[in-house]
C-alpha positions as CSV (number, residue, x, y, z in Angstrom):
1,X,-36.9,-21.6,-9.9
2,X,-36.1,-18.5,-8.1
3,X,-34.6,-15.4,-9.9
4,X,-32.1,-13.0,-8.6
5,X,-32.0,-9.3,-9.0
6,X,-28.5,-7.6,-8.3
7,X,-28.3,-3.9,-7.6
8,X,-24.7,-2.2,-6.5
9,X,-25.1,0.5,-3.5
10,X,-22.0,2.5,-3.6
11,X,-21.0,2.9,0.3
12,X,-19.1,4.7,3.2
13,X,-18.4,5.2,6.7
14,X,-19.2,8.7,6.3
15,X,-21.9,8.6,3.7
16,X,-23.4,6.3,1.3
17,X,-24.5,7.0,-2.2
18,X,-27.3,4.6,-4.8
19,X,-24.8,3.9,-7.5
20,X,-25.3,1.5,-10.6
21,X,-27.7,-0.7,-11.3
22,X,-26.6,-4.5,-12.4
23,X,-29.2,-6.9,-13.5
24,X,-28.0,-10.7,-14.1
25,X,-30.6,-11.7,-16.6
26,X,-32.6,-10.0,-19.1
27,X,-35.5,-8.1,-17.3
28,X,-37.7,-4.8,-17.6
29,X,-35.7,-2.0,-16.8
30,X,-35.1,-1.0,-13.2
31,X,-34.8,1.7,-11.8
32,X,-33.9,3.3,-8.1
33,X,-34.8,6.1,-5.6
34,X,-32.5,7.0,-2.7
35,X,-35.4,8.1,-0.4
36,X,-32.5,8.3,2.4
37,X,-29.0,7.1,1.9
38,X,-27.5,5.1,4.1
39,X,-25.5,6.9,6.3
40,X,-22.5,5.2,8.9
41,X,-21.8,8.5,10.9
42,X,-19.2,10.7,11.5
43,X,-16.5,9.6,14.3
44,X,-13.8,9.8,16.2
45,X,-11.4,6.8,16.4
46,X,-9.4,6.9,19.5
47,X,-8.4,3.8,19.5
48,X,-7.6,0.9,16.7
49,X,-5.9,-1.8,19.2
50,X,-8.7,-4.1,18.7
51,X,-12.7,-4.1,16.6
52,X,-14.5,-1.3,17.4
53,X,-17.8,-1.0,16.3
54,X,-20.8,1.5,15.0
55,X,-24.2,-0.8,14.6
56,X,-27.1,0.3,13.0
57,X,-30.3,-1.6,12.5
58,X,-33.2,-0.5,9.3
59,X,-35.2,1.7,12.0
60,X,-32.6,3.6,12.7
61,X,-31.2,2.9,16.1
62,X,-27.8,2.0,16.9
63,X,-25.2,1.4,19.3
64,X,-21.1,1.8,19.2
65,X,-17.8,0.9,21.3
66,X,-17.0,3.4,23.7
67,X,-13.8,3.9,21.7
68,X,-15.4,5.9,19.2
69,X,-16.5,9.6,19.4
70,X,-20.2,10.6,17.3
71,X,-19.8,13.6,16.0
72,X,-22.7,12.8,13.5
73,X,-25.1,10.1,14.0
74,X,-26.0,7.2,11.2
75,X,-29.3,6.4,9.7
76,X,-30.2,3.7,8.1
77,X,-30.4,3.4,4.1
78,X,-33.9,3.3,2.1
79,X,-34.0,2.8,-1.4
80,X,-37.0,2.1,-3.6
81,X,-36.8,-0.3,-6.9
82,X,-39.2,-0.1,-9.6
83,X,-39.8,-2.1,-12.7
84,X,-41.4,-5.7,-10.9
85,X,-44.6,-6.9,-12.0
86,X,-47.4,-5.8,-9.4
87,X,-47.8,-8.3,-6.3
88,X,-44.4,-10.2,-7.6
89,X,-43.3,-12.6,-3.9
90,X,-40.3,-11.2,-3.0
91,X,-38.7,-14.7,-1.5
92,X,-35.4,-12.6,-0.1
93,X,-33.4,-9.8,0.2
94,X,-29.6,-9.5,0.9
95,X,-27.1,-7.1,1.2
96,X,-23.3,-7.9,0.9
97,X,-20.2,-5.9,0.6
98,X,-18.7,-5.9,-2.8
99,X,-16.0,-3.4,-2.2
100,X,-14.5,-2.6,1.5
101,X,-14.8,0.7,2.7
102,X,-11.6,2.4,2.6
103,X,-9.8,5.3,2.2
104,X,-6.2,5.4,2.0
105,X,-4.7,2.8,3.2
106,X,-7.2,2.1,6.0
107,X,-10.3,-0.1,5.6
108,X,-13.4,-0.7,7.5
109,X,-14.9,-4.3,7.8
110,X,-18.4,-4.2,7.1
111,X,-21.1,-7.2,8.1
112,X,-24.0,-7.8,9.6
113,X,-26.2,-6.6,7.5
114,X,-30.0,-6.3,8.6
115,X,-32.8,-5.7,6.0
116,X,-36.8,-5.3,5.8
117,X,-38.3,-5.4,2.9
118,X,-42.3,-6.4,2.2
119,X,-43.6,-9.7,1.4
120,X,-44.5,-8.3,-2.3
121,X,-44.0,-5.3,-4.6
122,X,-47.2,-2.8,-4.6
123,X,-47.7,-1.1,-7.8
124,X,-44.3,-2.4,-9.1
125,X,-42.2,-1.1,-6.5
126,X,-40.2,-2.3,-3.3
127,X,-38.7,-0.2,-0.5
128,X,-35.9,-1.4,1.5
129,X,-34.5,-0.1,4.8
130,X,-31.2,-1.4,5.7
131,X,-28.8,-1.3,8.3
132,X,-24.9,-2.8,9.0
133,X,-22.3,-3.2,11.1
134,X,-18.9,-1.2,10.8
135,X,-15.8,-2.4,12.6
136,X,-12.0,-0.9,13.0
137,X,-9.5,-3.1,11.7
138,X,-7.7,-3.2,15.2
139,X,-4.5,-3.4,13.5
140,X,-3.1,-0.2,15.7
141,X,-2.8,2.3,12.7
142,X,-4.6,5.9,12.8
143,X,-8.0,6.1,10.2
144,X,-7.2,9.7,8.6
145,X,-9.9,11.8,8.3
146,X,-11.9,11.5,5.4
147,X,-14.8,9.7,3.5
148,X,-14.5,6.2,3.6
149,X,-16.4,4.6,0.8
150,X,-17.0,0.9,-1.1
151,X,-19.7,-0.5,-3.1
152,X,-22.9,-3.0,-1.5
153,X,-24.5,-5.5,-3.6
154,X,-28.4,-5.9,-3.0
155,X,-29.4,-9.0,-3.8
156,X,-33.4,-9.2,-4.5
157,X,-34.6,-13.1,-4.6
158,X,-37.8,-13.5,-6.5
């Protein structure tokens, strides 16, 4: 049977920050280590008349609609957990939004989320560089200017 670790990534559009910790079952405890957090960018929207993107893959590249402006480029998020046994199968990792981004009233739709992780934990640890897509909600309303933020759920299958 395959065992599921949960860990919440609190998120944004401008910058993301390694929040809490959750654990479904009884466990060793875990811990985390931002080694870089994922980052979305800083933009300029000037336009919301349809989805406009800002991709970004776990090495670090990425690509955008011409709609939006980079004032600041993205980089993709790498976080280390501790507390697995040595040489434990990692089976799969997924990331998922828990909370939308948002601030305000305005929300970004986040998906497409793109992870590497190893095949096994090495002295108890594993490192996981991620990346995701944000969209515009293409509903016509302004995004003010702020830090958008919302909570990711990592998902490590065992």
């Amino acid at each position: 049977m395959s065992q599921r670790r949960f860990f919440r990534i609190a998120t944004g559009a401008i910058q993301c920050f390694l929040a809490v910790l959750v654990l479904i079952q009884a466990s060793p405890v875990f811990a985390h280590v931002e080694i870089q957090p994922l980052f979305l960018g800083k933009w300029v929207i000037t336009a919301n008349d349809a989805n406009y993107f800002i991709s970004l893959a776990p090495d670090g590249s990425y690509s955008n609609s011409s709609e939006l402006i980079m004032l600041e480029p993205p980089q993709a998020g790498i976080y280390t957990f501790d507390g697995f046994t040595d040489g434990v199968q990692i089976n799969d990792v997924t990331v998922s939004i828990a909370e939308p981004l948002d601030y305000g009233s305005s929300t970004f739709l986040m998906d497409d989320f793109q992870v590497i992780y190893p095949p096994t934990s090495t002295g108890g640890e594993v490192t996981i560089e991620f990346g995701a897509r944000a969209r515009t909600s293409g509903d016509g309303n302004n995004y003010g200017d702020g830090l958008y933020t919302g909570v990711l759920t990592v998902e490590i299958h065992l």
